[in-house]
C-alpha positions in Angstrom: 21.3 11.4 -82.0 18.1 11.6 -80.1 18.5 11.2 -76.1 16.5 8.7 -74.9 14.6 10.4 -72.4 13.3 12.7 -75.4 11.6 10.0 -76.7 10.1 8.8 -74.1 8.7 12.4 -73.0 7.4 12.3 -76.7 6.2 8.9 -76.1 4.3 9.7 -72.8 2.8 12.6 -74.4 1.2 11.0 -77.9 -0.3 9.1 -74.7 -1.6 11.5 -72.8 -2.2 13.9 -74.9 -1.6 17.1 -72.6 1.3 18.7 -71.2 -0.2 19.1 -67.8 -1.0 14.8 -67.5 2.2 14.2 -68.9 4.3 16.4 -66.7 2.3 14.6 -63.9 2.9 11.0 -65.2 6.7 11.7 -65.8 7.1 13.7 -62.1 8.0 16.6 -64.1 7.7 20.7 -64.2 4.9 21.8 -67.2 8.4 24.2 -67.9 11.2 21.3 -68.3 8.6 19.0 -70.4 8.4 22.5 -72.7 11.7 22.3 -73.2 11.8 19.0 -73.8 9.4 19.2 -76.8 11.1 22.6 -77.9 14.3 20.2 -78.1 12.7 17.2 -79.8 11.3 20.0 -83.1 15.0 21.5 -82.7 16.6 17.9 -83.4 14.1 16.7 -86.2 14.3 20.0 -87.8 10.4 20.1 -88.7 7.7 21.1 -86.7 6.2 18.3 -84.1 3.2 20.2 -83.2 0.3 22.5 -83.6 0.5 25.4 -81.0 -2.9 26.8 -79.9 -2.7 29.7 -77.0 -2.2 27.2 -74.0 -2.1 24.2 -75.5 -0.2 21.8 -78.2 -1.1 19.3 -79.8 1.2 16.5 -82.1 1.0 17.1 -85.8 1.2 14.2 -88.6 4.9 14.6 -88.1 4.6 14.8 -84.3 2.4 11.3 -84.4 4.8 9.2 -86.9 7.9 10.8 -84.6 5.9 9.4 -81.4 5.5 6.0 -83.4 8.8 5.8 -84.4 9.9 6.6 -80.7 7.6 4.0 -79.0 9.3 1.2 -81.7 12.6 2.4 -80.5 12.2 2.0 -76.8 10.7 -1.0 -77.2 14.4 -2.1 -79.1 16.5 -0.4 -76.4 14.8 -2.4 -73.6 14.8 -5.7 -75.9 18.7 -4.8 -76.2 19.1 -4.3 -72.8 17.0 -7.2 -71.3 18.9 -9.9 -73.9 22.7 -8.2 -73.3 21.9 -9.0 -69.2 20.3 -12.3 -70.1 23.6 -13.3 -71.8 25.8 -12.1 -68.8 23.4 -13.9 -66.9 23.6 -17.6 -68.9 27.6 -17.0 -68.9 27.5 -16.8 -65.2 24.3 -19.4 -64.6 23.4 -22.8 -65.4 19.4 -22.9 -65.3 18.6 -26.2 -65.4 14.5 -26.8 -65.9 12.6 -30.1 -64.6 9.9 -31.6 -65.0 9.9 -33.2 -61.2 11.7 -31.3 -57.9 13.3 -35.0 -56.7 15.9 -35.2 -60.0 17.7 -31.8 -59.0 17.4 -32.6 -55.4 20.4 -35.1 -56.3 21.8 -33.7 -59.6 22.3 -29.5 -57.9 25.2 -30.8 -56.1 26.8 -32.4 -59.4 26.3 -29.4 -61.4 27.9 -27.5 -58.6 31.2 -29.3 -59.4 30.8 -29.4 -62.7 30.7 -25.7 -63.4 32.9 -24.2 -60.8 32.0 -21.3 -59.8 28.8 -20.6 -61.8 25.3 -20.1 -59.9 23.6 -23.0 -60.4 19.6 -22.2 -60.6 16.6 -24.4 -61.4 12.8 -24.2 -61.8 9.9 -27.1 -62.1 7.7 -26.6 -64.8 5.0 -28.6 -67.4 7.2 -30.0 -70.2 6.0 -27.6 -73.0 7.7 -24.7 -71.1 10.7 -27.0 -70.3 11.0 -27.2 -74.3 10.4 -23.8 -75.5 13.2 -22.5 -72.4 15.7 -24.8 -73.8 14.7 -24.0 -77.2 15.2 -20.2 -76.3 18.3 -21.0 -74.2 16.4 -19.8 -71.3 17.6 -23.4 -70.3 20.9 -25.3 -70.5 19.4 -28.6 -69.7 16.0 -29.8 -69.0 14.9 -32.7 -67.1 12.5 -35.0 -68.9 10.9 -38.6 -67.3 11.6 -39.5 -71.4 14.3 -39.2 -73.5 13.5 -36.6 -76.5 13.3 -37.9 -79.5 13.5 -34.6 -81.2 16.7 -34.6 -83.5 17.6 -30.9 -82.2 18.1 -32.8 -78.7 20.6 -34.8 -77.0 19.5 -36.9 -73.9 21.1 -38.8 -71.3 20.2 -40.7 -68.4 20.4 -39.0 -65.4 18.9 -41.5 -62.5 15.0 -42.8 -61.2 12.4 -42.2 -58.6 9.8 -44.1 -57.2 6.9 -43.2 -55.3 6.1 -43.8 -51.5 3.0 -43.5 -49.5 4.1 -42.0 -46.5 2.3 -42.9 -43.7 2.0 -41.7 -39.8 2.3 -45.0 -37.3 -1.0 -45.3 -36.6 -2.2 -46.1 -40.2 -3.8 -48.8 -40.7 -1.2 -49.8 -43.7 2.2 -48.0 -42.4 3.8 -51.4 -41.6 3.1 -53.1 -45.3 5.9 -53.5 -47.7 3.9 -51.8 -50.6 0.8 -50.6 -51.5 -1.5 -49.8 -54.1 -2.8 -46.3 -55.3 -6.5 -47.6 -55.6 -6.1 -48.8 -51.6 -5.5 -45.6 -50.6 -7.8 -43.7 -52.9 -10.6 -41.9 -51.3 -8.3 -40.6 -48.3 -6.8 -37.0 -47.8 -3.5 -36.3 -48.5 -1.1 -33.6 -48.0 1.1 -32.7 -50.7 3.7 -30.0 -51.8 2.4 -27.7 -54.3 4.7 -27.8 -57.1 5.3 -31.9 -57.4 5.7 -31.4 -61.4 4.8 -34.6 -63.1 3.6 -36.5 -60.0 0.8 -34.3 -59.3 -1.3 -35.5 -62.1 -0.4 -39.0 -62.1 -1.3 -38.8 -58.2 -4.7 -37.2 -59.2 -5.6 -39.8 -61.8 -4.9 -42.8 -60.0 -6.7 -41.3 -57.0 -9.5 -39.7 -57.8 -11.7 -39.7 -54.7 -8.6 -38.4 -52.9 -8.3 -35.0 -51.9 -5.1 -32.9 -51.5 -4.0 -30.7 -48.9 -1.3 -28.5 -50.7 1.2 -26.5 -49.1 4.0 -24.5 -50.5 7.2 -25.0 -49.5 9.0 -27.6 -47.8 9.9 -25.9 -44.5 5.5 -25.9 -43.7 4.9 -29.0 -45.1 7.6 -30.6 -43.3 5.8 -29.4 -40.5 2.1 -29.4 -41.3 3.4 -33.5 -41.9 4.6 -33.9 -38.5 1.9 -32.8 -36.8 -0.8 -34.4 -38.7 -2.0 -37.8 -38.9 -2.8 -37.3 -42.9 -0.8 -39.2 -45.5 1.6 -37.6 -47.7 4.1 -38.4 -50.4 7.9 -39.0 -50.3 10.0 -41.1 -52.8 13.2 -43.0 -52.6 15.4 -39.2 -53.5 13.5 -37.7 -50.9 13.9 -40.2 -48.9 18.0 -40.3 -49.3 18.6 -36.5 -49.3 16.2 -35.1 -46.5 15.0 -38.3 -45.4 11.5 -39.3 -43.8 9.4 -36.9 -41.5 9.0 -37.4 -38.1 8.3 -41.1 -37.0 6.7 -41.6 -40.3 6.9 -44.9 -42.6 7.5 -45.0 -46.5 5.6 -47.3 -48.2 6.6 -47.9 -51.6 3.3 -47.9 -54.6 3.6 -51.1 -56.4 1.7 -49.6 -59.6 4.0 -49.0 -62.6 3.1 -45.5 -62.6 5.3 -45.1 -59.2 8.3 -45.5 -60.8 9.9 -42.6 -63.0 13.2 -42.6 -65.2 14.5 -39.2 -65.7 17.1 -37.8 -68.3 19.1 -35.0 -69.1 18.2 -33.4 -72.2 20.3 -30.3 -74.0 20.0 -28.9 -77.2 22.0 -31.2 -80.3 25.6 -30.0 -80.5 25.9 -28.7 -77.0 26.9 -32.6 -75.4 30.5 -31.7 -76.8 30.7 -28.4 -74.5 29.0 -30.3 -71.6 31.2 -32.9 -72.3 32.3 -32.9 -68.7 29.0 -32.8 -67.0 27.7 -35.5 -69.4 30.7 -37.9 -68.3 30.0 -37.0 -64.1 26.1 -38.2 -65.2 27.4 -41.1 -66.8 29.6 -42.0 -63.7 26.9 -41.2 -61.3 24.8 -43.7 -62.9 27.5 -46.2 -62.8 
């Protein structure tokens, strides 16, 4: 049995070629790195390299050894990185979306549902929401479709619809709707990562320009200090609810309104039964 660190002294060494380099790379003595090598040759039983006065170099053995150990290290951290991501998926429910104002609502309902499991969640494009649940980097994704991919089961999991949010000096905060081509052509400010509103936002205003900021602590504030308009939507609206003394004004395109739904892999609705019957409840 070959000690790790043996093979990744061998490893470093096929690298760099010289004892001095790789002593310095591995924050070792020239003397315990000797040893080292002296220990690999004892353990294969063949010689590993070509000794010149102050100097060795890796023979054919010594290069398909340092081959063979690179391939093996590569395994061990593979081994190691998908035992953790197991423990990590039995105590976490990653839950990917493709908009921030689904989990804004659902978090809390997946919080009861899995009792005492961390609950963690990411926005990303939909391709990357696929190929995590495909992976089980995901338990569930949020989709504004249902899948109709056979290796997926999808439920209903609630709507959002798309506000203009406007300071009360606008010249359209008081109207009971508006339309994305009445506003295009003015500045907006808007969170960075707004998943599948941002180009739907972009398309339907394309003289518009966008102010992003990051997270929601600045733009809450950047918003209540400016007299720019910005986004919010009905969610956003019910859980943190408006900014400052600012009016929502719903968009009366059809492109404002989004269904969502809860999407796992085909088999898995029967052990999220339980979450799958709070959804159904939630949306009544």
């Amino acid at each position: 049995m070959i000690e790790s660190y043996l093979l990744e002294h061998l490893v470093v060494f096929s690298e760099h070629r010289t004892l001095s380099e790789t002593a310095s790379v591995l924050h070792l003595t020239q003397p315990t790195l000797t040893r080292s090598m002296n220990k690999l040759e004892e353990t294969f039983g063949v010689p590993l390299f070509t000794r010149e006065k102050k100097r060795i170099r890796l023979n054919e053995n010594g290069w398909m050894a340092a081959r063979y150990a690179k391939e093996i290290l590569r395994e061990e951290e593979k081994m190691i990185a998908q035992v953790k991501a197991l423990d990590r998926r039995r105590r976490t429910i990653t839950v990917g979306s493709c908009a921030p104002g689904p989990m804004m609502e659902l978090v809390p309902f997946l919080t009861d549902a899995f009792t005492g499991m961390t609950v963690s969640t990411e926005i990303k494009p939909e391709k990357e929401l696929l190929a995590g649940l495909a992976d089980h980097t995901y338990q569930f994704v949020i989709l504004n479709h249902p899948s109709d991919d056979a290796a997926h089961y999808s439920e209903p999991c609630g709507s959002e619809h798309l506000c203009a949010c406007l300071p009360p000096s606008h010249k359209r905060a008081y109207d009971t709707s508006i339309r994305f081509d009445e506003l295009n052509g003015e500045n907006f400010l808007m969170m960075k990562n707004v998943g599948v509103w941002s180009p739907i936002v972009r398309g339907k205003m394309p003289n518009s320009k966008f102010r992003m900021q990051d997270d929601q602590e600045s733009f809450r504030e950047v918003v209540e200090h400016s007299l720019l308009p910005s986004f919010s939507t009905d969610i956003s609206l019910r859980v943190v609810g408006n900014y400052g003394d600012r009016l929502s004004v719903p968009f009366s395109d059809p492109e404002a309104q989004m269904n969502f739904y809860c999407v796992c892999l085909a088999g898995d609705e029967t052990k999220y039964k339980t979450w799958f019957e709070i959804l159904r409840r939630k949306m009544g």
